[in-house]
PLY file of the C-alpha trace (Angstrom):
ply
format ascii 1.0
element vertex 347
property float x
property float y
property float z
element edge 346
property int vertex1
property int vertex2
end_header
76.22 76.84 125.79
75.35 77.85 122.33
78.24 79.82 120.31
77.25 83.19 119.55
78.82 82.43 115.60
77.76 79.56 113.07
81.42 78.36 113.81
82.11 75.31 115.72
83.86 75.22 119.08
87.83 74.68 119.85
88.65 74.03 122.85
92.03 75.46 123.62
93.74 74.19 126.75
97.09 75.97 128.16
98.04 75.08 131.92
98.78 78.72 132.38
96.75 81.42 130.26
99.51 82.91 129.25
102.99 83.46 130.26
104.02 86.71 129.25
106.53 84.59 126.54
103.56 82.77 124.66
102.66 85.32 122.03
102.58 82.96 119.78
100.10 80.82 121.34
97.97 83.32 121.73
97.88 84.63 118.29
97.38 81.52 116.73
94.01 81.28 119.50
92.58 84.60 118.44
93.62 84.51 115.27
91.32 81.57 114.21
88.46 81.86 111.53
87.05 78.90 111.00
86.46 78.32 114.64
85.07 79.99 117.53
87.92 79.75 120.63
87.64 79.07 124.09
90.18 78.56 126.47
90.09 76.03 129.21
93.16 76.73 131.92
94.12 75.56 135.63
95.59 79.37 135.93
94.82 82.93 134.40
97.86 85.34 134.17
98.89 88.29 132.58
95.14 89.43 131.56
96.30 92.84 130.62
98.57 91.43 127.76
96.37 88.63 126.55
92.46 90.01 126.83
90.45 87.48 126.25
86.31 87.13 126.98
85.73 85.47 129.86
82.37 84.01 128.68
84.72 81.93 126.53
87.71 81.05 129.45
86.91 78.55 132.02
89.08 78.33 134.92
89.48 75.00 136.67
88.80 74.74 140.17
92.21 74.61 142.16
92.69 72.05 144.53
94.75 72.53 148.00
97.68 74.70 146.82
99.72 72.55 149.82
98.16 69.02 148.30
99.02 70.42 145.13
102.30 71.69 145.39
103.50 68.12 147.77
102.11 66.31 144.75
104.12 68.21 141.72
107.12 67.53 144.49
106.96 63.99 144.75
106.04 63.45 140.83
109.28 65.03 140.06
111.76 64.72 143.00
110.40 60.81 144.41
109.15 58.84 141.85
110.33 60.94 138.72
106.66 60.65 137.20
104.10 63.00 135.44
101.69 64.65 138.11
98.26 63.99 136.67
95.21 66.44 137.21
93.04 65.90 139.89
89.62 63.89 139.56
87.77 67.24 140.14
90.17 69.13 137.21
89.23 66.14 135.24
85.44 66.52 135.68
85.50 70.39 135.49
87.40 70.32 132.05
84.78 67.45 130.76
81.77 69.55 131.96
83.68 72.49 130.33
83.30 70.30 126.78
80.04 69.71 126.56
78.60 72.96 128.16
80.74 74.54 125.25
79.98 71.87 122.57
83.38 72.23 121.86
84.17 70.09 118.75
87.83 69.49 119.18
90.15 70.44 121.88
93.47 71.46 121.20
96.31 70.92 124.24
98.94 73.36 123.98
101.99 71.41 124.92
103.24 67.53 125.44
103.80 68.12 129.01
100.50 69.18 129.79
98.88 66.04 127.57
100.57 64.13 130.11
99.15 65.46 132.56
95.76 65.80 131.44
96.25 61.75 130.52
93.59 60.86 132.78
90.93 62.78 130.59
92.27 61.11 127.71
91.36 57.61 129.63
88.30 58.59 130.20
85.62 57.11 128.12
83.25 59.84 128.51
85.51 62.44 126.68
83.50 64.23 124.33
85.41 65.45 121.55
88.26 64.67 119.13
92.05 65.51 121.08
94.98 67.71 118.91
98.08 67.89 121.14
100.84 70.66 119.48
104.17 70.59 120.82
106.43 73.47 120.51
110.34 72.49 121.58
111.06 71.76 125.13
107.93 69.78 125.86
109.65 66.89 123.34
112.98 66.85 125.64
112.54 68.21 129.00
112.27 64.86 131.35
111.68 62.49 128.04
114.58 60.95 129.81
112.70 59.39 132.40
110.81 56.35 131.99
107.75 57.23 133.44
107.23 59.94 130.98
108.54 58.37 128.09
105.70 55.75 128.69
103.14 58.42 129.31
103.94 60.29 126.05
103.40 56.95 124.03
99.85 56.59 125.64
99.20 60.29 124.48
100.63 59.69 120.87
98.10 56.29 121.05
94.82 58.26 122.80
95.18 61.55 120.60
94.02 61.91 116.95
96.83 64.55 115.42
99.66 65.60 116.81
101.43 68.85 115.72
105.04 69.97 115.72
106.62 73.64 115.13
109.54 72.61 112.62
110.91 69.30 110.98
113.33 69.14 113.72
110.73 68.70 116.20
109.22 65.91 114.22
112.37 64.05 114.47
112.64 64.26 118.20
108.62 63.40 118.50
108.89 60.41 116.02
112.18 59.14 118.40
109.84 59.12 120.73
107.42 56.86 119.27
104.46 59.05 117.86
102.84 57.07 114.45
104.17 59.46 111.88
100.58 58.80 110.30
99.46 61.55 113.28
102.14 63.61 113.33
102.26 66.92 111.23
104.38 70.06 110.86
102.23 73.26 111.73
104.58 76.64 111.53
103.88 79.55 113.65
103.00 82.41 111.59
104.08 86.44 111.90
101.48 89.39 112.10
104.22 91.04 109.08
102.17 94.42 109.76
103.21 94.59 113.42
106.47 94.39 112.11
107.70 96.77 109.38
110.73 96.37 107.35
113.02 99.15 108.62
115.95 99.94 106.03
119.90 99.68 107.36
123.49 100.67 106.43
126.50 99.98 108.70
127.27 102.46 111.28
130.25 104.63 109.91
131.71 105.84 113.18
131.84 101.67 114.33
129.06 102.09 116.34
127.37 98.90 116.03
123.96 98.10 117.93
123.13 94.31 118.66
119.59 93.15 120.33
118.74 89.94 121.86
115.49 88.98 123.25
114.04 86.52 125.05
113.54 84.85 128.86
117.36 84.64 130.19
117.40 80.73 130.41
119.99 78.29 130.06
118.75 77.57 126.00
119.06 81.07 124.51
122.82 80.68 124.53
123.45 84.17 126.30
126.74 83.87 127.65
127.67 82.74 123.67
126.12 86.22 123.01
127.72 87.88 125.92
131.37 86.25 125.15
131.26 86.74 121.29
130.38 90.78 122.09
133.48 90.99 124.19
135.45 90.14 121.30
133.45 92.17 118.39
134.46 95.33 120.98
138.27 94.41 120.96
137.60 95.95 117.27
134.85 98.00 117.82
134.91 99.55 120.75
131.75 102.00 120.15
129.24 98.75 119.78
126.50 98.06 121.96
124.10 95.00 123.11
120.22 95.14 123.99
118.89 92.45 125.99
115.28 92.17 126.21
114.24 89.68 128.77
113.67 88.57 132.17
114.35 84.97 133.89
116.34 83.29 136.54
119.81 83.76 134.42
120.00 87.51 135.11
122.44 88.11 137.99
125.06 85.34 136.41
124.91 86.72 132.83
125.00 90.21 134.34
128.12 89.33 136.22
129.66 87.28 133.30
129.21 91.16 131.05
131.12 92.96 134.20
133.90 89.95 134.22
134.17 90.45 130.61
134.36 94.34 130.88
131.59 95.16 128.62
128.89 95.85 131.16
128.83 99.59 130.36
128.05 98.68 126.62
125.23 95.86 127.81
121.96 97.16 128.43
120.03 94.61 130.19
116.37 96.16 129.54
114.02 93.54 131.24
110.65 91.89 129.82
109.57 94.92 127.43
106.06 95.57 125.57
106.02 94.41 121.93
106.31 98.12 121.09
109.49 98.63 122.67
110.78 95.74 120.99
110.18 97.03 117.63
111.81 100.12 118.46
115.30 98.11 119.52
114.70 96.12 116.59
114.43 99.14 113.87
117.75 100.48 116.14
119.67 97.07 115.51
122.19 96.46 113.08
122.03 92.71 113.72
119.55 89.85 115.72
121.25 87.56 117.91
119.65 84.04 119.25
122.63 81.53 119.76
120.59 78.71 120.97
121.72 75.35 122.24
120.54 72.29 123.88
119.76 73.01 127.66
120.98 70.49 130.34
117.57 69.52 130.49
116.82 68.52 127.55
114.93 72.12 126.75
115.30 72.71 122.86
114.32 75.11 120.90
111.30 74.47 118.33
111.94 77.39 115.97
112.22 81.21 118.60
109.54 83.32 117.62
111.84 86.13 118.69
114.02 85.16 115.16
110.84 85.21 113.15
109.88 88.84 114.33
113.13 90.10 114.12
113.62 88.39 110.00
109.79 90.18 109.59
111.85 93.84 110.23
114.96 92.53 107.86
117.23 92.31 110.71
120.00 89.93 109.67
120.32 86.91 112.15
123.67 85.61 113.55
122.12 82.11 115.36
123.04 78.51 115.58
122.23 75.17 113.64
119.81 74.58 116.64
116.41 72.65 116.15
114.32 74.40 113.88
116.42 77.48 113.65
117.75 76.35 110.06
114.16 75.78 108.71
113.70 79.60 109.00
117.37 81.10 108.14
119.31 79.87 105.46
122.90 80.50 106.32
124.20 83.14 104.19
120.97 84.50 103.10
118.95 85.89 106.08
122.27 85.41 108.09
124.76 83.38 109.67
124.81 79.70 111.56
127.33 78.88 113.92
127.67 75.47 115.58
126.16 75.83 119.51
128.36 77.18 121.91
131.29 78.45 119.50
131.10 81.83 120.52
134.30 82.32 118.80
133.00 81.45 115.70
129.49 83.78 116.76
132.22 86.78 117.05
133.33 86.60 113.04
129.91 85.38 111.94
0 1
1 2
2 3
3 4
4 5
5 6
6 7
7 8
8 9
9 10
10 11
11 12
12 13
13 14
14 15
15 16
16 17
17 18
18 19
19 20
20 21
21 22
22 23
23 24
24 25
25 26
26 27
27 28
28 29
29 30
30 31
31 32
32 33
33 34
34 35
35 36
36 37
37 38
38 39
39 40
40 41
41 42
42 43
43 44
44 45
45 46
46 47
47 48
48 49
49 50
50 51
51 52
52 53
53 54
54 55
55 56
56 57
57 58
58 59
59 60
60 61
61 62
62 63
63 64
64 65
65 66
66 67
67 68
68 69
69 70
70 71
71 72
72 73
73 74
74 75
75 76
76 77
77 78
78 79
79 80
80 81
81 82
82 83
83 84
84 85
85 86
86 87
87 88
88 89
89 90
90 91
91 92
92 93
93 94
94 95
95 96
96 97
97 98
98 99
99 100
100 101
101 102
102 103
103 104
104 105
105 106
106 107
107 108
108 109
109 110
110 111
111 112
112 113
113 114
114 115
115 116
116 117
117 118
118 119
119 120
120 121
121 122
122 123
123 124
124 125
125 126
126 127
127 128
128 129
129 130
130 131
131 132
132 133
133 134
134 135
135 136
136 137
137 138
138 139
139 140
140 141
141 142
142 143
143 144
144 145
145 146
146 147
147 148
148 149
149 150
150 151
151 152
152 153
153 154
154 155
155 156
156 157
157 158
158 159
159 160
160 161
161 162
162 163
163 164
164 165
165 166
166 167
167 168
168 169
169 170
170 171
171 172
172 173
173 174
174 175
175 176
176 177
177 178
178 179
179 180
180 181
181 182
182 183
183 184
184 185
185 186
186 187
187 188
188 189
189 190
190 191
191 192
192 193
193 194
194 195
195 196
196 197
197 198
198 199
199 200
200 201
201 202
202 203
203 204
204 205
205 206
206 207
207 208
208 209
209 210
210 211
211 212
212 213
213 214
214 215
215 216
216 217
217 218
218 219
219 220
220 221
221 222
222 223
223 224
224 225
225 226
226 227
227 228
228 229
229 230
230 231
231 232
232 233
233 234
234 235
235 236
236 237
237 238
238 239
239 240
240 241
241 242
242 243
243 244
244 245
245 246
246 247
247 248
248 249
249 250
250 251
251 252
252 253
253 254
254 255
255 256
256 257
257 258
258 259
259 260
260 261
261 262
262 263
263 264
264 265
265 266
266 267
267 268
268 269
269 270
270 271
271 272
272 273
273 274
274 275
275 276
276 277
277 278
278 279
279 280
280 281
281 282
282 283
283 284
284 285
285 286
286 287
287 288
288 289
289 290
290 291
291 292
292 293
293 294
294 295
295 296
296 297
297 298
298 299
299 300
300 301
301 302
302 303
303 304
304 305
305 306
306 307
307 308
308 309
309 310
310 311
311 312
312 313
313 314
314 315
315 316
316 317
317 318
318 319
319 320
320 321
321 322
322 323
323 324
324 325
325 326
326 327
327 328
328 329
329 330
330 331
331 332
332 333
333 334
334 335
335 336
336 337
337 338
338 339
339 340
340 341
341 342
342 343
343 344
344 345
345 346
């Protein structure tokens, strides 16, 4: 297939295309100019927030959901090991290649250049491979052998690899990427989507607070929650925004009622980017206390914190990851250690 521009072909592949979270991949996909994009996924989701034309996506055929499903299983819960695409994903996203032309193809992710390892093999792949890794695809199960191995083979098979912040570098190059490949590509901010709105401090004490992103173990919420108990021992009149969905909502709602501040938390659910502007031009303050999951899920640097710095927001966060790269403490707001909610409270 010819491209309808004199550009040449990327190839971008994303396991999922997209979840509702990954923005940021999706900008930086449409927001190329030197290349013409096209997308390459095993599943399409959330079309009505990420349009995209679907002479340019290819979806992979899905194999037997049960097969599938008793595979991923295993991989993780048996034999702790990556769970490689099927021969017939493999052949679909080579045909995919060459129909396209595609000149390079980018992988979106570490995990999912493990599991597309088999491609990399293959001696009949027909373009140069970038593989960009954003945070939690350089810790989560890096612990286990088997994927420790199979991350080597993809630093070996791959021609670039790209990281979101210097901290991420430093995890990748730990585990064993040729710093010759490895380079430090930020994720930029559409700064007109997000006007600077101008702020004083509330007179009457009533402080507003906002928080967004998925409710997951790395985001630090119960810091947030625990920290706004004891800002309201002074000011009683403050309030907290979160915007966000994920498996953490029942706990962190019943940690705001155990603390007594659940009639000053507004938990507001996944919102549309215009809704968060409007909590954002409300807030007084941004907060993102985020820490090193159980799992090994780090942050690379939130894109949440970037939006929210594009409005002037100040941002009360944590020496996490890449999180210093983008706020200097004392200038565009305040570090705390992870976890010290106490020291979150006075920040």
């Amino acid at each position: 297939m010819d491209s309808p521009t004199d550009r040449p072909i990327v190839a971008c592949f994303c396991s999922t295309f997209l979840a509702a979270e990954m923005q940021h991949v999706y900008r930086q996909i449409t927001g190329l100019k030197e290349f013409e994009p096209v997308v390459i996924t095993r599943k399409r989701d959330h079309e009505e927030l990420f349009p995209f034309p679907s002479e340019r996506l290819v979806e992979l055929p899905k194999p037997n959901a049960l097969a599938r499903e008793w595979r991923r299983f295993t991989s993780r819960r048996v034999s702790n090991s990556p769970p490689f695409l099927y021969d017939s994903e493999v052949a679909a996203l080579e045909e995919a290649l060459k129909t396209h032309k595609a000149a390079l193809l980018h992988i979106y992710f570490g995990n999912s250049a493990v599991e597309l390892l088999p491609l990399l093999k293959s001696e009949t792949k027909p373009c140069p491979v970038v593989v960009s890794f954003h945070g939690a695809d350089a810790g989560v199960d890096m612990d286990k052998p088997a994927w420790r191995e199979a991350i080597k083979e993809v630093f070996e098979l791959s021609d670039a690899i790209l990281a979101r912040s210097e901290a991420l570098v430093a995890d990748i190059l730990d585990l064993g990427c040729p710093p010759e490949k490895l380079t430090v590509q930020r994720a930029g901010i559409p700064l007109d989507e997000w006007p600077v709105t101008q702020r004083s401090a509330p007179i009457d004490g009533s402080w507003r607070f906002v928080q967004s992103g998925r409710l997951i173990e790395k985001k630090g919420y119960d810091t947030t929650l625990r920290a706004f108990a004891r800002f309201r021992e002074v000011h009683p009149k403050a309030h907290l925004v979160i915007l966000g969905e994920g498996s953490l909502l029942e706990p962190l709602q019943k940690l705001s009622r155990q603390l007594d501040i659940h009639q000053s938390v507004t938990f507001a659910g996944f919102v549309q980017q215009g809704r968060v502007r409007s909590e954002y031009g409300w807030a007084h303050a941004f907060l993102h206390p985020s820490r090193t999951a159980g799992d090994g899920n780090r942050e690379g640097v939130p894109n949440a914190i970037l939006e929210a710095m594009a409005t002037g927001l100040p941002i009360l966060s944590t020496s996490h990851g890449g999180i210093p790269e983008a706020v200097e403490d004392g200038v565009e707001g305040f570090l705390a250690d992870e976890n010290d909610w106490e020291a979150f409270a006075v920040a």
